[in-house]
N, C-alpha and C positions, 0 to 999 in steps of 0.2 A: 593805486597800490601804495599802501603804508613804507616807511624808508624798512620799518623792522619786519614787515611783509617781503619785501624786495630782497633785504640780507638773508632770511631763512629760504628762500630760493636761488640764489645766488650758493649758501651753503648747499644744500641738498643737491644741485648741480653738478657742483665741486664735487661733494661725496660721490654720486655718481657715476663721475668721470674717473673718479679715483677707483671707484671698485672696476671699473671698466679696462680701466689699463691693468689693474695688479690680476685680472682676467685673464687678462690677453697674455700676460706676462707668464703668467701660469702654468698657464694651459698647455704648453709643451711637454713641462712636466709630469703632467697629470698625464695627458695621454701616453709618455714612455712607461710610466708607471704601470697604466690601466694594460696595453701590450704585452706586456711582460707576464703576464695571467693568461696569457690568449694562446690557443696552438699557431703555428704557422699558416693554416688553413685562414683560419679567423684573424691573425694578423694581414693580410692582404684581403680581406673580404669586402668588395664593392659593392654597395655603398658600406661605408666603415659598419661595426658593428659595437653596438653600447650595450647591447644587453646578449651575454654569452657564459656557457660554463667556464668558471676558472679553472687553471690547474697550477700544478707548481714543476710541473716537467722541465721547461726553461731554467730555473734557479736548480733544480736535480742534475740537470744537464752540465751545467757549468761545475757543479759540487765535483764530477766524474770524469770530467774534462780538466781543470786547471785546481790546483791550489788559490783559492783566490785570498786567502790568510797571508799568504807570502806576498804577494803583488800589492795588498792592502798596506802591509806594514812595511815595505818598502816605500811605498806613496807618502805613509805619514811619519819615517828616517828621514826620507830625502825634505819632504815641506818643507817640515820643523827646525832640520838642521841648517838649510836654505835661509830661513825664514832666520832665525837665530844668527847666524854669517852677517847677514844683508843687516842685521839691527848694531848690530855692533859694532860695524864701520860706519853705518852712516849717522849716527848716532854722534860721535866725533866730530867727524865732516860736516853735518848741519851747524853742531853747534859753531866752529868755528867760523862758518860764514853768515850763520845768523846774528852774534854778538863781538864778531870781530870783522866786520864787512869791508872788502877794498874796491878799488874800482873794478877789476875784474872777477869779484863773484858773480855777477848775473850773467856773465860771457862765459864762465864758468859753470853755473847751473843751466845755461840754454846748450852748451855745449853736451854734458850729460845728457841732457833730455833728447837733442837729436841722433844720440846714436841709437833709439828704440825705433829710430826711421829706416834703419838699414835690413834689409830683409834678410832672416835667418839664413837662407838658403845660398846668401852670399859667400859667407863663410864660413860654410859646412866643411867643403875641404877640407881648409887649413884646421879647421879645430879637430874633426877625426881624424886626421895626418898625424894630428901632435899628439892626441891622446890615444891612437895606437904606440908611438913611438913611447908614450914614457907606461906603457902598461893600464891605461886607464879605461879601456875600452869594457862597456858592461859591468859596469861600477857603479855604487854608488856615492864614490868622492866626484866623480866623472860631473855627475849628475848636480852636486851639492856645486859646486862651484861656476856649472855653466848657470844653473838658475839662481846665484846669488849675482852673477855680473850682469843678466838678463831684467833683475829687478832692482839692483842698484839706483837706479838714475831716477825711478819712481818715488824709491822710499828716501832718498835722500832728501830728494823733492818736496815732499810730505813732510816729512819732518822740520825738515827748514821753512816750512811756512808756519807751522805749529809753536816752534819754536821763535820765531817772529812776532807771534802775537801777545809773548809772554813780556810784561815791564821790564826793561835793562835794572832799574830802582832797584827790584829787587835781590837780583845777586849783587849789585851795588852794596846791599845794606848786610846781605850776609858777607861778604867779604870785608867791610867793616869790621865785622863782630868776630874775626880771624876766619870763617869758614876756608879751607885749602880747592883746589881744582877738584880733587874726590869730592868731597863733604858739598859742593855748588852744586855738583854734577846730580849726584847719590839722594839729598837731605833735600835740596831744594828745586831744580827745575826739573827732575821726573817726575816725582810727585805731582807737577803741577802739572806736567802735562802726558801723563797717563790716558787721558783718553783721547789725543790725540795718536800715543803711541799703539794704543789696544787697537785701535779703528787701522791703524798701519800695519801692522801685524797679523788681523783679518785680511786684508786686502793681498801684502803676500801670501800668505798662507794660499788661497781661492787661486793667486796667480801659480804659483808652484804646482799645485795641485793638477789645475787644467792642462799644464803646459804638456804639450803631447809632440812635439816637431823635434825634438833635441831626445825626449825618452824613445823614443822610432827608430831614431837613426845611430843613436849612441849606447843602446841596448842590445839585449835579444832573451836572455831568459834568468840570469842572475839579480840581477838589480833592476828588473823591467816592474816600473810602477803599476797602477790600471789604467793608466793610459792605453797603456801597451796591451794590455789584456784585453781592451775595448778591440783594438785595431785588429785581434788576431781573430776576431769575431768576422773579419772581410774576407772570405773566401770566392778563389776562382768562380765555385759554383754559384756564385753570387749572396746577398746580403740574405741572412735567414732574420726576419725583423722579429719576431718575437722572442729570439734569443740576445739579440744583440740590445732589445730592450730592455730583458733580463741584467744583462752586465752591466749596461748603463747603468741602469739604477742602482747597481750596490754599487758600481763606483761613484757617483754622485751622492748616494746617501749619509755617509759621513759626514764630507762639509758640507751640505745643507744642515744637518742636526744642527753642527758644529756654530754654523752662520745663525739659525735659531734661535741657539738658547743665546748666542755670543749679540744679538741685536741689538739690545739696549745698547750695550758698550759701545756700539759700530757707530751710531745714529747720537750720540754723546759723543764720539770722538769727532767724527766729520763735522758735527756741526763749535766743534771747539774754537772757539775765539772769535767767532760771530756777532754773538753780543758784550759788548763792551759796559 
């Protein structure tokens, strides 16, 4: 076998494997999706069934049952505003321990990062305790500020590496030329690192969105995302799966689009500063 025999197998392998996984990845998808078309009968039917009359009963079902316009646009208040919170402080906070580093920024950034080791349910108490006490229960500031302190430590994280791999030189040289702390910040390293930030900004956004432990328990029908709408899908009588696949899917379909069209930028950010 030729060496450029060996590479185009070597390739096609790779391809292979790669459709293999984005497959397997998928497929979960696909089947809540495909469910969602199925009556209940046909959603439990052993062995599964691929080939069945669709119907739209499920999605009719939910239309007659819940407002799911209000629970959507709470999802995408709370993300966005989350997501916006979480960019603006760390934002700040990166930059300063990215171009002004002391000995205790990495004691610092490990310290942030260990507190995603503590499990929610630690400190449910105290947080509903406190956010009944000052009126915040079934809110959506409630909401906006537990998932911006929940995604802190990640995007700070992210950022201060992004922000890391940017040359000192160069706000060196604008600050030269007079540029002020705005004009550094504004003119010169966002721009450059934009797609570091877009890829960050995804990644909250997806995290916000899923977060379903704190919308449960710090909700009920005011400010309840779809998270929350997923969950009320769990009745005594047990899981009705091709309803519940139903809701899934509009609550997933959004950020999937969203993730979609937003991929280039994602795969352009994460991969920022890679190559030198």
């Amino acid at each position: 076998m030729t060496l450029q025999q060996s590479r185009r197998l070597q390739s096609l392998l790779l391809g292979t494997l790669a459709w293999a996984i984005a497959i397997l990845i998928f497929f979960p998808i696909f089947w809540m999706v495909l469910t969602s078309f199925k009556t209940e009968i046909d959603a439990f039917a052993t062995p599964p069934q691929f080939i069945f009359t669709p119907t739209l009963e499920n999605y009719l079902h939910i239309n007659e049952r819940s407002n799911y316009f209000s629970y959507a646009w709470n999802s995408v208040l709370i993300s966005f505003s989350a997501t916006a919170l979480c960019l603006l402080i760390s934002v700040p906070a990166a930059y300063s321990m990215a171009f002004y580093e002391t000995q205790r920024t990495k004691g610092t950034l490990l310290w942030m990062l260990s507190t995603k080791m503590l499990p929610p349910v630690g400190v449910l108490m105290p947080i509903y305790l406190l956010a009944k006490s000052m009126g915040l229960l079934d809110t959506r500031i409630a909401l906006i500020i537990i998932y911006t302190l929940i995604n802190l430590p990640i995007v700070v994280w992210m950022v201060y590496t992004y922000f890391k791999d940017i040359p000192k030189d160069i706000l060196e040289a604008a600050r030269l030329d007079g540029a002020t702390l705005w004009q550094e910040m504004v003119r010169v390293l966002l721009p450059i690192a934009k797609g570091g930030l877009a890829s960050t900004v995804l990644l909250s956004l997806i995290l916000c969105w899923n977060e379903a432990f704190w919308s449960l328990n710090l909700t009920s029908s005011n400010a309840a995302p779809l998270t929350a709408l997923i969950a009320s899908y769990s009745s005594p009588e047990g899981l009705f799966w091709a309803k519940l696949s139903a809701v899934s899917t509009l609550a997933c379909a959004p950020i999937l689009i969203f993730g979609w069209i937003s991929q280039k930028q994602l795969v352009r950010g994460l991969s920022f500063g890679a190559v030198k």
